[in-house]
C-alpha positions as a Markdown table, in Angstrom:
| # | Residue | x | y | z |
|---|---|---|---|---|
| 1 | Unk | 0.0 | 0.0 | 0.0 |
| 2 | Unk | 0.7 | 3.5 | -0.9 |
| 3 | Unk | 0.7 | 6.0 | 2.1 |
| 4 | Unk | 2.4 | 9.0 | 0.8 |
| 5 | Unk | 2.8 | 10.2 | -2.5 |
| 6 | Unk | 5.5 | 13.3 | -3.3 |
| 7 | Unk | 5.0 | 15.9 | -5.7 |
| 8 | Unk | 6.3 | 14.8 | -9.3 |
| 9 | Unk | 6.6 | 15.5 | -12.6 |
| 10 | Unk | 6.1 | 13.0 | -15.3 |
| 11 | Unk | 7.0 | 13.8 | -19.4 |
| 12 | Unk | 7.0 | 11.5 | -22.3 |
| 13 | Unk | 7.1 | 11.3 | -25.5 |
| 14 | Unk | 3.2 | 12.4 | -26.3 |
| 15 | Unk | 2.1 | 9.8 | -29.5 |
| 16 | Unk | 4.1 | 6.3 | -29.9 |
| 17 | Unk | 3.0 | 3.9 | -32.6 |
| 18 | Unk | 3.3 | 0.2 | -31.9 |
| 19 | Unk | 3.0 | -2.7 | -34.1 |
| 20 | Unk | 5.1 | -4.6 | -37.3 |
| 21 | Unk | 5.6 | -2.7 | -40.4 |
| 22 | Unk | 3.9 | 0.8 | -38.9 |
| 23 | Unk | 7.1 | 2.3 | -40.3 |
| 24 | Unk | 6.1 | 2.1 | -43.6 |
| 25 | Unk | 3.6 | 4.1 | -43.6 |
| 26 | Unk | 5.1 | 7.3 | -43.5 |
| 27 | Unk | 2.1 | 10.1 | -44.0 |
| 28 | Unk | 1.5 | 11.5 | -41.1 |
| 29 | Unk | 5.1 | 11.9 | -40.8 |
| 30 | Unk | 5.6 | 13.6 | -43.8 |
| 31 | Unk | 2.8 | 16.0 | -42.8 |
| 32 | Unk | 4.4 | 16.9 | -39.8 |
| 33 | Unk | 7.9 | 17.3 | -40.9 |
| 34 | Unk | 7.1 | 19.4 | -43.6 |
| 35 | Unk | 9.3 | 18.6 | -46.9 |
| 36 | Unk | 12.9 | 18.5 | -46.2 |
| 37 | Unk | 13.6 | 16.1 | -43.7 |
| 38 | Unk | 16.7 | 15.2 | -42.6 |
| 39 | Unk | 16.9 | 11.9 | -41.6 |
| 40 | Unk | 19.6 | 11.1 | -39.1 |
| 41 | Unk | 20.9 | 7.4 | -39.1 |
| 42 | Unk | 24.0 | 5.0 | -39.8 |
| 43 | Unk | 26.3 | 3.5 | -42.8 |
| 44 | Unk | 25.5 | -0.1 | -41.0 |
| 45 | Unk | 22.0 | 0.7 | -41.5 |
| 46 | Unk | 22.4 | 2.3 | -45.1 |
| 47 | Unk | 24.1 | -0.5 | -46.2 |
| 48 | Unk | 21.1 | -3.3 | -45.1 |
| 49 | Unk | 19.0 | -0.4 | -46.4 |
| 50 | Unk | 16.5 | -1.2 | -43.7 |
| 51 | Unk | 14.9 | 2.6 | -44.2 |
| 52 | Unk | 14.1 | 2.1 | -47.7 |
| 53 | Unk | 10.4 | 1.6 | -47.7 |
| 54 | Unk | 9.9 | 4.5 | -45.7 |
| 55 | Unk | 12.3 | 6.4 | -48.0 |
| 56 | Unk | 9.7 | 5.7 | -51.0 |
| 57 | Unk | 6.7 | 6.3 | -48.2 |
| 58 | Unk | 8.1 | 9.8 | -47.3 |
| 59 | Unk | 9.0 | 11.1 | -51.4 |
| 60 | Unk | 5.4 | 9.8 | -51.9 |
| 61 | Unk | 3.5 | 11.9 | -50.0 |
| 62 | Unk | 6.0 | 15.0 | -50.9 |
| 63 | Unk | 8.3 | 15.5 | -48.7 |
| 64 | Unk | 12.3 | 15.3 | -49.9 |
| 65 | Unk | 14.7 | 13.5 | -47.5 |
| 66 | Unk | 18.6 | 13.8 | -47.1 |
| 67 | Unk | 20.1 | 11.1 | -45.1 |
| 68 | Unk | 23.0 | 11.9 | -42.7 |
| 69 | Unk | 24.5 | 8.5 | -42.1 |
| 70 | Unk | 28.0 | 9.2 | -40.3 |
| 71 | Unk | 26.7 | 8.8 | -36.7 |
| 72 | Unk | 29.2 | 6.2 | -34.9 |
| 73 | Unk | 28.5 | 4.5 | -31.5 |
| 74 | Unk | 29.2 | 7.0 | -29.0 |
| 75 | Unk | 28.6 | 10.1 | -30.9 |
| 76 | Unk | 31.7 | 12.5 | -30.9 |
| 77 | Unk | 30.2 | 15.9 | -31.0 |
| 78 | Unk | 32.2 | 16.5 | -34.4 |
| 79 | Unk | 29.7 | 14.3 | -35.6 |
| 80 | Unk | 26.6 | 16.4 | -34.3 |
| 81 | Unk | 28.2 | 19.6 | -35.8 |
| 82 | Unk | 28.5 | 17.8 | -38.8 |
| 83 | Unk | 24.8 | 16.5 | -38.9 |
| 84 | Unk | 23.8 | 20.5 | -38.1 |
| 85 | Unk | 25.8 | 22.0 | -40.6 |
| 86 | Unk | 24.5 | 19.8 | -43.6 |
| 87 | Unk | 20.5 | 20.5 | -41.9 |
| 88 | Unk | 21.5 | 23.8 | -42.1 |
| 89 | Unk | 22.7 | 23.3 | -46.0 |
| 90 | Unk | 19.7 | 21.6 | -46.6 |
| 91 | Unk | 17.0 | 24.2 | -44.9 |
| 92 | Unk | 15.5 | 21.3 | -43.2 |
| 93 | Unk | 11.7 | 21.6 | -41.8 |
| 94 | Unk | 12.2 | 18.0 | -39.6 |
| 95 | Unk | 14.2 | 15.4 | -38.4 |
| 96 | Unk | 13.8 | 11.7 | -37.9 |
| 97 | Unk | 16.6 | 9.8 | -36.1 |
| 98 | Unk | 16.5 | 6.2 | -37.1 |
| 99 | Unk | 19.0 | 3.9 | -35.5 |
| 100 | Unk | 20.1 | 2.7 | -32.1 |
| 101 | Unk | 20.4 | 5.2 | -29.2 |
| 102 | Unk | 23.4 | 6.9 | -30.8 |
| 103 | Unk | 21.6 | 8.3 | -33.9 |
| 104 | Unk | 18.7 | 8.7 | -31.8 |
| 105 | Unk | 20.9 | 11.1 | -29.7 |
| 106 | Unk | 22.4 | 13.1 | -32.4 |
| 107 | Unk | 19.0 | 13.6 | -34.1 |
| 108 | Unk | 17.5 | 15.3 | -30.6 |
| 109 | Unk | 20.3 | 17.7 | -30.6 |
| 110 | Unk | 20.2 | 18.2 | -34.3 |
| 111 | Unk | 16.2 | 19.3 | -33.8 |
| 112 | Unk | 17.1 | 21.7 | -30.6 |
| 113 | Unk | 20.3 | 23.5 | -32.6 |
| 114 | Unk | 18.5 | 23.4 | -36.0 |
| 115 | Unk | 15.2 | 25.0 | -34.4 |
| 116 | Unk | 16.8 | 27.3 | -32.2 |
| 117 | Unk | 19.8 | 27.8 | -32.9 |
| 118 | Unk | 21.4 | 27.6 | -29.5 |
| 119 | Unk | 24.5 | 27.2 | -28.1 |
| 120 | Unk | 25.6 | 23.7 | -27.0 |
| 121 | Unk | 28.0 | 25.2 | -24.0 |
| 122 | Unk | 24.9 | 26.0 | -22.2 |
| 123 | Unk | 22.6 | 23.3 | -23.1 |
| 124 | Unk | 24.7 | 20.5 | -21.2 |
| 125 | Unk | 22.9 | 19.2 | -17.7 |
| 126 | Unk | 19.8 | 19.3 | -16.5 |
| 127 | Unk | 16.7 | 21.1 | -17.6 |
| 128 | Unk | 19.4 | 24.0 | -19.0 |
| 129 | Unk | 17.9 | 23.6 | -23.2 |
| 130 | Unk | 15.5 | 26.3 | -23.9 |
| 131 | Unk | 14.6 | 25.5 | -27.5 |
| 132 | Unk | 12.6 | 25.2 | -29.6 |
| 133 | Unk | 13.3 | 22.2 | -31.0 |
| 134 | Unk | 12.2 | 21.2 | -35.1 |
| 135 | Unk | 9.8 | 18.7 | -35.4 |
| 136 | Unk | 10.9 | 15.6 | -34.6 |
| 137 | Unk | 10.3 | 11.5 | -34.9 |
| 138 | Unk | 12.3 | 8.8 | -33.7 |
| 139 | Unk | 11.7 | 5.3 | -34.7 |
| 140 | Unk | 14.8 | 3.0 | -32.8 |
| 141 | Unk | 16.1 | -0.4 | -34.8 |
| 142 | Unk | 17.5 | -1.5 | -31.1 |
| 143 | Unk | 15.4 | -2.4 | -28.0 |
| 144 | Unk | 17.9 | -1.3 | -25.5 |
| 145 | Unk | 18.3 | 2.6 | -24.8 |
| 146 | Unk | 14.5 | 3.5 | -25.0 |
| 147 | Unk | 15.7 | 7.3 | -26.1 |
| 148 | Unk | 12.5 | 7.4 | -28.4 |
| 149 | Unk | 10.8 | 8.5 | -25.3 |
| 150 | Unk | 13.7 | 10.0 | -23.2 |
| 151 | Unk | 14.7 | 14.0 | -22.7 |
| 152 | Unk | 18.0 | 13.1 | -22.9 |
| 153 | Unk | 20.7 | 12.8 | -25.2 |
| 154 | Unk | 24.8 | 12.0 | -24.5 |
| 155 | Unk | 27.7 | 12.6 | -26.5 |
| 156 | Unk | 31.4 | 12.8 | -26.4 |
| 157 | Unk | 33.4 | 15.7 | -26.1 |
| 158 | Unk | 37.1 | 16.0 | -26.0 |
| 159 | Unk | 37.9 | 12.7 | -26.7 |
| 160 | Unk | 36.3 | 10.4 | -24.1 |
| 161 | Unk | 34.2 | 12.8 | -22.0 |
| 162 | Unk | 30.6 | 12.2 | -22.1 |
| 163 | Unk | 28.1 | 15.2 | -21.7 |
| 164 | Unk | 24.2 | 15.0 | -21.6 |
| 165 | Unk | 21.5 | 17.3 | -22.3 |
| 166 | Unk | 18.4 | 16.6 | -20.2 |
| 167 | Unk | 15.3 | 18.3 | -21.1 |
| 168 | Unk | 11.6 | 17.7 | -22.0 |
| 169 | Unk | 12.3 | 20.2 | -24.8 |
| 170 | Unk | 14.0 | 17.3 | -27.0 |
| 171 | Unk | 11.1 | 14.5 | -26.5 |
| 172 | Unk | 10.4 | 13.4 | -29.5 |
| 173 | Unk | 7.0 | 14.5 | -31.0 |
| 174 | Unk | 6.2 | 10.9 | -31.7 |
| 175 | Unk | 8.0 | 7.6 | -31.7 |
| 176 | Unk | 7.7 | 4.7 | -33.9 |
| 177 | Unk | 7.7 | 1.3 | -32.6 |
| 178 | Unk | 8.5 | -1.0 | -35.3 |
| 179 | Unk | 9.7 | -4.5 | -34.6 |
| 180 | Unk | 10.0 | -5.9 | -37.8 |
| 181 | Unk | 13.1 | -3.6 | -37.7 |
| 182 | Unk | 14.6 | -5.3 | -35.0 |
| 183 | Unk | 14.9 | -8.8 | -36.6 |
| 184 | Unk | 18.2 | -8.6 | -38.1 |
| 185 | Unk | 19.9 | -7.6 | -34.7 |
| 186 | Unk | 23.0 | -10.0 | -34.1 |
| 187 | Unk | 22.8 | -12.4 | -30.8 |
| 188 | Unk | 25.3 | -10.4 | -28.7 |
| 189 | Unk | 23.5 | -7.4 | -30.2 |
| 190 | Unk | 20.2 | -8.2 | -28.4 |
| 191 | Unk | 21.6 | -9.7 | -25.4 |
| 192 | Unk | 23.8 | -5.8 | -24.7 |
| 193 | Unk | 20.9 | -3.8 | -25.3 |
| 194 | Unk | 18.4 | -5.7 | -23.6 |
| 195 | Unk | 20.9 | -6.1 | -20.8 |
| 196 | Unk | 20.9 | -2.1 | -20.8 |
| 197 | Unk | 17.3 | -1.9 | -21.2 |
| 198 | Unk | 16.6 | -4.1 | -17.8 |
| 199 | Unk | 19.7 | -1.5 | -16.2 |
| 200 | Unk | 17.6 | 1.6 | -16.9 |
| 201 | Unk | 14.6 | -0.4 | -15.5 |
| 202 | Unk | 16.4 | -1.3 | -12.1 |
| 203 | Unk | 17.9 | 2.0 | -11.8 |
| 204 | Unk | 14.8 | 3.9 | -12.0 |
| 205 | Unk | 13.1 | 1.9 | -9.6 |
| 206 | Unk | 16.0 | 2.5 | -7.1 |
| 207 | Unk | 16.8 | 6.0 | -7.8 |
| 208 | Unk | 17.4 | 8.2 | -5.0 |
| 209 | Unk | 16.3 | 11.2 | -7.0 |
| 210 | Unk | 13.7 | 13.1 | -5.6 |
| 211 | Unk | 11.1 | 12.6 | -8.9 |
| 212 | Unk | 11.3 | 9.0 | -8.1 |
| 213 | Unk | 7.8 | 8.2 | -8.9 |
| 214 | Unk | 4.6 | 5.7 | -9.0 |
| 215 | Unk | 4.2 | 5.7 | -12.5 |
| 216 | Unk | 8.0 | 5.2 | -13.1 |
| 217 | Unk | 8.0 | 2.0 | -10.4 |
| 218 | Unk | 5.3 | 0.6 | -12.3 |
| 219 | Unk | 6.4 | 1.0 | -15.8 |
| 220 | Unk | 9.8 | -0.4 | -14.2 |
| 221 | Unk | 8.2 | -3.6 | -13.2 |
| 222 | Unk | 6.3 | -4.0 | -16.3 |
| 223 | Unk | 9.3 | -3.4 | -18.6 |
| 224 | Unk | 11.3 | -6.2 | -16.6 |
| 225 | Unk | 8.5 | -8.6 | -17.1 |
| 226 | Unk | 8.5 | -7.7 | -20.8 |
| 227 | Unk | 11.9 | -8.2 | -21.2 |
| 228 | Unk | 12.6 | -11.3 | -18.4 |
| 229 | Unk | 10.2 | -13.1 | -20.4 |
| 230 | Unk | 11.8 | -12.7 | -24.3 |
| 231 | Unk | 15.1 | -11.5 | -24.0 |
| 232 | Unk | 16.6 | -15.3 | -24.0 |
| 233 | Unk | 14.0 | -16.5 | -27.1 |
| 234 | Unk | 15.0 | -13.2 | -28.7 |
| 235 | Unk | 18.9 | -14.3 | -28.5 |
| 236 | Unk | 18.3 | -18.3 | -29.4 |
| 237 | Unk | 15.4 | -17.4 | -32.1 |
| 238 | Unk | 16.4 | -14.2 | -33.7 |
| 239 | Unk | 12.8 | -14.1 | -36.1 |
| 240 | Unk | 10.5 | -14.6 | -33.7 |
| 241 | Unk | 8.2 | -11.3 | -34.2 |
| 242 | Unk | 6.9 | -11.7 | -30.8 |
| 243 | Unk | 10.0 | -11.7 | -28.6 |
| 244 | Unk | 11.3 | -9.1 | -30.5 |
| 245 | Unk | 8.1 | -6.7 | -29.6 |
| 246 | Unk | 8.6 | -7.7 | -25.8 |
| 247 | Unk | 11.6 | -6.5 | -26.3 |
| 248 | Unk | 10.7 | -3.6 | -28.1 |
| 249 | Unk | 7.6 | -2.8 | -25.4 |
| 250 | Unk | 10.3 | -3.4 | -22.5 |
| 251 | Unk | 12.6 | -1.3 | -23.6 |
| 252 | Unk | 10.4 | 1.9 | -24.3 |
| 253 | Unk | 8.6 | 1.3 | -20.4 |
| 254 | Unk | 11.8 | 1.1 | -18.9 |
| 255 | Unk | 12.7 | 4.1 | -20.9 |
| 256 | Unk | 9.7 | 6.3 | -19.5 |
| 257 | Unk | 10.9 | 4.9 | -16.0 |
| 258 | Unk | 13.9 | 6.7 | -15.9 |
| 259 | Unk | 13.5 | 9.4 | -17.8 |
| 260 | Unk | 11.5 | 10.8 | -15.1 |
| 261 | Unk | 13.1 | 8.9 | -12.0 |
| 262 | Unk | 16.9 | 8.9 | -13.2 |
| 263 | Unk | 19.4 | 6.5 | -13.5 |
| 264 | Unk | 22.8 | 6.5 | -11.2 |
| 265 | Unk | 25.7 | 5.0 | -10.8 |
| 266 | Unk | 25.5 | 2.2 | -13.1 |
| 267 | Unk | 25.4 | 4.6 | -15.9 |
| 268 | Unk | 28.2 | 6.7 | -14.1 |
| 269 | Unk | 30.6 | 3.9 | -14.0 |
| 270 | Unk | 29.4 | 2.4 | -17.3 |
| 271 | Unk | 30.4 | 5.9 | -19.4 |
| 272 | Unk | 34.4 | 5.5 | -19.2 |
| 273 | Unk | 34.6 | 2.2 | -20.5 |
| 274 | Unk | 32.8 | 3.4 | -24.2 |
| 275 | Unk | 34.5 | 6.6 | -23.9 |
| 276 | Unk | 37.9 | 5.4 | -23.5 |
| 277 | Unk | 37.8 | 1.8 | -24.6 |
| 278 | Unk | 35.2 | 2.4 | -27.1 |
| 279 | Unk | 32.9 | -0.5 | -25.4 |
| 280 | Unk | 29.3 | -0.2 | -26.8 |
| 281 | Unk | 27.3 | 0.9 | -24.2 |
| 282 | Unk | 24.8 | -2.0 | -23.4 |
| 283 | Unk | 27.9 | -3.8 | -23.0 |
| 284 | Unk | 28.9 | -1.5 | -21.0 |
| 285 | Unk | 26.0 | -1.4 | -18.3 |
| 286 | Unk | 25.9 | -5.2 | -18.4 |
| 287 | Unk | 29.9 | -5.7 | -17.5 |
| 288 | Unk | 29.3 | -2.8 | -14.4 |
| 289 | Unk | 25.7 | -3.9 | -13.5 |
| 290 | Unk | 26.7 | -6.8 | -10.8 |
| 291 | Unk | 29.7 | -4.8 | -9.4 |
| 292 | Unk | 27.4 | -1.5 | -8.9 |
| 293 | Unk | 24.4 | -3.9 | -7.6 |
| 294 | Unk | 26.4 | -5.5 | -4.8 |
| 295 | Unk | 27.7 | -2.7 | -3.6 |
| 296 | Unk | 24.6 | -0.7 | -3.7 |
| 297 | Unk | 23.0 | -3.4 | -1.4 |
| 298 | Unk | 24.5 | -2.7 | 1.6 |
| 299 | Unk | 22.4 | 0.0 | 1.9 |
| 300 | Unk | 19.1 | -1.0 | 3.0 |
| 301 | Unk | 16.7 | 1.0 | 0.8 |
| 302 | Unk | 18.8 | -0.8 | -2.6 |
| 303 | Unk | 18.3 | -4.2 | -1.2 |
| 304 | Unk | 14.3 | -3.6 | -0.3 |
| 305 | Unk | 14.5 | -2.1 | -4.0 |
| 306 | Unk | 16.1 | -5.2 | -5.4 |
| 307 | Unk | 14.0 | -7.4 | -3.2 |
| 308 | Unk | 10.8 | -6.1 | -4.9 |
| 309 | Unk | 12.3 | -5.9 | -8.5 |
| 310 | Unk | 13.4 | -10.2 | -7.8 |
| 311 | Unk | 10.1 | -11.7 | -8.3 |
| 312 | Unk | 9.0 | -9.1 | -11.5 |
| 313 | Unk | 12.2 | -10.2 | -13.4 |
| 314 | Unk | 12.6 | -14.2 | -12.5 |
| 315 | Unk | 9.4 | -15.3 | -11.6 |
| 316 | Unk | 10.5 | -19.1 | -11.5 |
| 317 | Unk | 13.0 | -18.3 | -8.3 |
| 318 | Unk | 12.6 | -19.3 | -5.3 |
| 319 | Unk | 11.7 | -16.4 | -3.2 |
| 320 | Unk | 13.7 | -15.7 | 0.2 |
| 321 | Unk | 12.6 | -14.7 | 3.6 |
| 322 | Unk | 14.1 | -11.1 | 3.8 |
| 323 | Unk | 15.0 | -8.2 | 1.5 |
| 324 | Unk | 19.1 | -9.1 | 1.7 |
| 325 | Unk | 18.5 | -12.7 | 0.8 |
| 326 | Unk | 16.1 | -11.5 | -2.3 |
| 327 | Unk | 18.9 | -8.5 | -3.3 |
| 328 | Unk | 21.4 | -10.9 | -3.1 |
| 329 | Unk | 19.8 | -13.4 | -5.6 |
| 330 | Unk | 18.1 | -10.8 | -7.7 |
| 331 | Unk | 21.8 | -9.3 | -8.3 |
| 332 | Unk | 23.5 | -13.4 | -9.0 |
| 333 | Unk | 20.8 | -14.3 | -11.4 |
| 334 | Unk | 21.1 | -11.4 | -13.2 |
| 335 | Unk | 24.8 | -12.2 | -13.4 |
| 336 | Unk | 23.9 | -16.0 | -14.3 |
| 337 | Unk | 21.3 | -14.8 | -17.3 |
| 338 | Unk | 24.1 | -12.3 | -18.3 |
| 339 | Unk | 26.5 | -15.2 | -19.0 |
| 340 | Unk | 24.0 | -17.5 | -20.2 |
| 341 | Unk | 23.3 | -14.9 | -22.6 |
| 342 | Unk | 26.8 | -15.4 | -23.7 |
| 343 | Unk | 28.0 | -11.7 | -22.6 |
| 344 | Unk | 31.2 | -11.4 | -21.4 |
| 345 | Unk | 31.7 | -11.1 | -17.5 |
| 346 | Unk | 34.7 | -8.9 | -16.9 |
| 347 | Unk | 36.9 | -6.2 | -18.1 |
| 348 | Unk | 39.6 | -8.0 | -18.8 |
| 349 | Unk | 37.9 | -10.1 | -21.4 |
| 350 | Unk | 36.9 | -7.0 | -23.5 |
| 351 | Unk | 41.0 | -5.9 | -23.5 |
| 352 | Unk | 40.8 | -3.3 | -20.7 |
| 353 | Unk | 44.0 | -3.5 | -18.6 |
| 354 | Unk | 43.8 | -3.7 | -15.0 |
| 355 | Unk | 45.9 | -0.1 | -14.3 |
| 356 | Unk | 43.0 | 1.5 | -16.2 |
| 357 | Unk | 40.9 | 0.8 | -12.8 |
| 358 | Unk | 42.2 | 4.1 | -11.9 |
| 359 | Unk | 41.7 | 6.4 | -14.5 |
| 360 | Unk | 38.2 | 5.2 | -15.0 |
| 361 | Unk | 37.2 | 5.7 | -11.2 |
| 362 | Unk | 38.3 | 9.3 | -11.6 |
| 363 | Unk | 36.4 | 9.5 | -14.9 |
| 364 | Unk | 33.2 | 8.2 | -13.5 |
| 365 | Unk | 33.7 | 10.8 | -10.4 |
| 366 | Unk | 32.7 | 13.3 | -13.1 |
| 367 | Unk | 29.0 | 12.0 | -13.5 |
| 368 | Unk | 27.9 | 13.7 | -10.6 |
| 369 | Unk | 24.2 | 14.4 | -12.2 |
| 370 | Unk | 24.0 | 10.4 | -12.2 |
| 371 | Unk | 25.8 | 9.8 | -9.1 |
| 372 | Unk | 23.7 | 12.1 | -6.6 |
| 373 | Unk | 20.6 | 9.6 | -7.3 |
| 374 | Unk | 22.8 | 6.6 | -6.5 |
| 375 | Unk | 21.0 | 4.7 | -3.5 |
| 376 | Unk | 24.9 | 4.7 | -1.8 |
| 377 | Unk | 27.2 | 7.5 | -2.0 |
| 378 | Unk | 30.2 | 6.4 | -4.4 |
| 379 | Unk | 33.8 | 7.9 | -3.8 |
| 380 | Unk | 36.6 | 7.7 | -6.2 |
| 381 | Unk | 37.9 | 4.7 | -3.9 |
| 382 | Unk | 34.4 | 2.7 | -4.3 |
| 383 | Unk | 34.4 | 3.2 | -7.6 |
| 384 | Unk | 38.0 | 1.8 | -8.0 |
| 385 | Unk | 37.0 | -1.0 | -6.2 |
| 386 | Unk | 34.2 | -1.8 | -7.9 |
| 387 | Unk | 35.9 | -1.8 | -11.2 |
| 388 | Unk | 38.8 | -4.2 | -9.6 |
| 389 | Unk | 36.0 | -6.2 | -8.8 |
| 390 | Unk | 34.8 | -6.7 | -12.2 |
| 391 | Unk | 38.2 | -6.8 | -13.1 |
């Protein structure tokens, strides 16, 4: 039972579409984005030419598109000035990010420059965009980051340095949930990102932030039922349509969860290894996860967390008799379905060097807009040890 409910605020992205093959039928999107679209996306997905069909939708019904396909994992902020400068060559009216979380990130900061010309410098953090934004559509080919209905967006500056933007000005005017595009996702490709999805699910629910929220808990739960119960047949049965909309559906509720009730030190710790070891960043949450879980639960209000989260996520466990027990086995069967998943387990087996514990701890010290809604305060020290752990 419920006996008090805080003040909160709750924003998503207002209109999502759900169902196989609704990206094809590109109208109303046309309509919205007026006629020069720039579509925001990359060569590995030019190259399987998965956007073609809505290509021919969109010049049907008038609308002329340019395609920026240069976005790499981790965007480099060279690659968002690039995307702005050709929308600005182009006179664009809307933009429609189509891709994994990456492209999905350099098309929300695309829209806010494009539309309002800001300055970047004083957009980074929390609720510092003012807009506006262009129009703007998102339709993800992963089911992992759940950006299509996230204000945020991260990209790296000065080499390995990630910054975010978090603001309700860059959610998406609609998204487009499409899992037909999601069938051609590699094995280790859907275990990462569905790793990541369940992360932002878990994180949300134990946020210490203060706009930790009912609706995010529950859309938390939901997403880790969604995704407990397809992510293996997803991984062993890479067709089946209905996995992959679990999937799909898991990874957008988990999305709305923290989007409003924030992730924390997962994230935090998870950011050095793609910025300075280039690790993709489902990858990245999924080596961190256990090490960051374990020594979250110490702290009483992560284990009682984790405790409720154990039953929503394996519902075939045996249930223990007190929150440390349950935290304790929610966290090692996590780590068992991450390695029957065939991910790998520590950082040594994706080439990162053991001295690199260090620099990494001090790098994650920078997140402090993730850190401060970390159940357990994290020090440079904790975070070196966690690494090592995971080493």
């Amino acid at each position: 039972m419920i006996k008090e409910i805080t003040s909160f605020n709750f924003n998503s992205t207002p209109r999502i579409i759900y169902g196989p093959n609704v990206a094809k039928d590109a109208g109303s999107y046309a309509k919205l984005m007026g006629n020069r679209i720039l579509l925001v996306t990359d060569k590995g997905l030019s190259d399987l030419g998965l956007y073609e069909d809505l290509l021919r939708n969109l010049e049907k019904h008038g609308a002329k598109v340019n395609i920026f396909d240069d976005v790499e994992a981790d965007p480099s902020l060279k690659t968002l000035e690039k995307a702005i400068k050709f929308g600005k060559e182009i006179a664009c009216t809307g933009v429609l990010g189509f891709g994994g979380g990456s492209s999905m990130d350099v098309a929300k900061l695309s829209a806010l420059v494009l539309g309002s010309g800001e300055d970047l410098e004083s957009a980074w953090g929390v609720a510092n965009a003012i807009g506006p934004r262009l129009p703007l559509c998102l339709i993800p080919t992963t089911a992992g980051t759940g950006s299509e209905v996230t204000p945020v967006s991260i990209i790296t500056v000065d080499g390995d340095e990630k910054r975010g933007v978090s603001s309700p000005i860059i959610l998406p005017d609609f998204a487009v949930l499409d899992p037909v595009l999601t069938l051609g996702l590699p094995p280790a490709t859907t275990a990462a990102t569905g790793i990541d999805a369940m992360v932002h699910a878990i994180e949300a629910y134990a946020s210490k932030n203060q706009n930790n929220n009912p609706m995010s808990r529950i859309l938390a739960k939901e997403a880790l039922v969604l995704l407990g119960s397809s992510i293996k047949l997803s991984v062993s049965e890479p067709k089946n349509l209905n996995a992959r909309g679990k999937m799909l559906l898991g990874s957008m509720l988990a999305g709305m969860a923290f989007a409003n009730s924030p992730v924390a030190a997962v994230h935090a710790l998870a950011y050095p290894l793609g910025g300075s070891f280039h690790i993709t960043h489902g990858l990245s949450n999924a080596l961190v996860l256990p090490g960051v879980l374990r020594f979250n639960a110490v702290d009483a209000w992560a284990s009682k967390k984790y405790a409720e989260l154990f039953p929503f996520l394996f519902p075939n466990e045996e249930i223990g008799n007190n929150n440390q027990t349950n935290a304790s086995l929610f966290i090692e069967n996590l780590s068992t379905l991450s390695k029957d998943l065939g991910l790998p387990q520590k950082l040594r087996d994706v080439s990162i060097p053991e001295n690199a514990c260090t620099s990494m701890a001090k790098d994650a010290m920078k997140q402090t807009r993730l850190l401060v809604n970390n159940p357990r305060e994290v020090t440079e020290k904790d975070a070196y040890d966690i690494y090592h752990s995971i080493w």
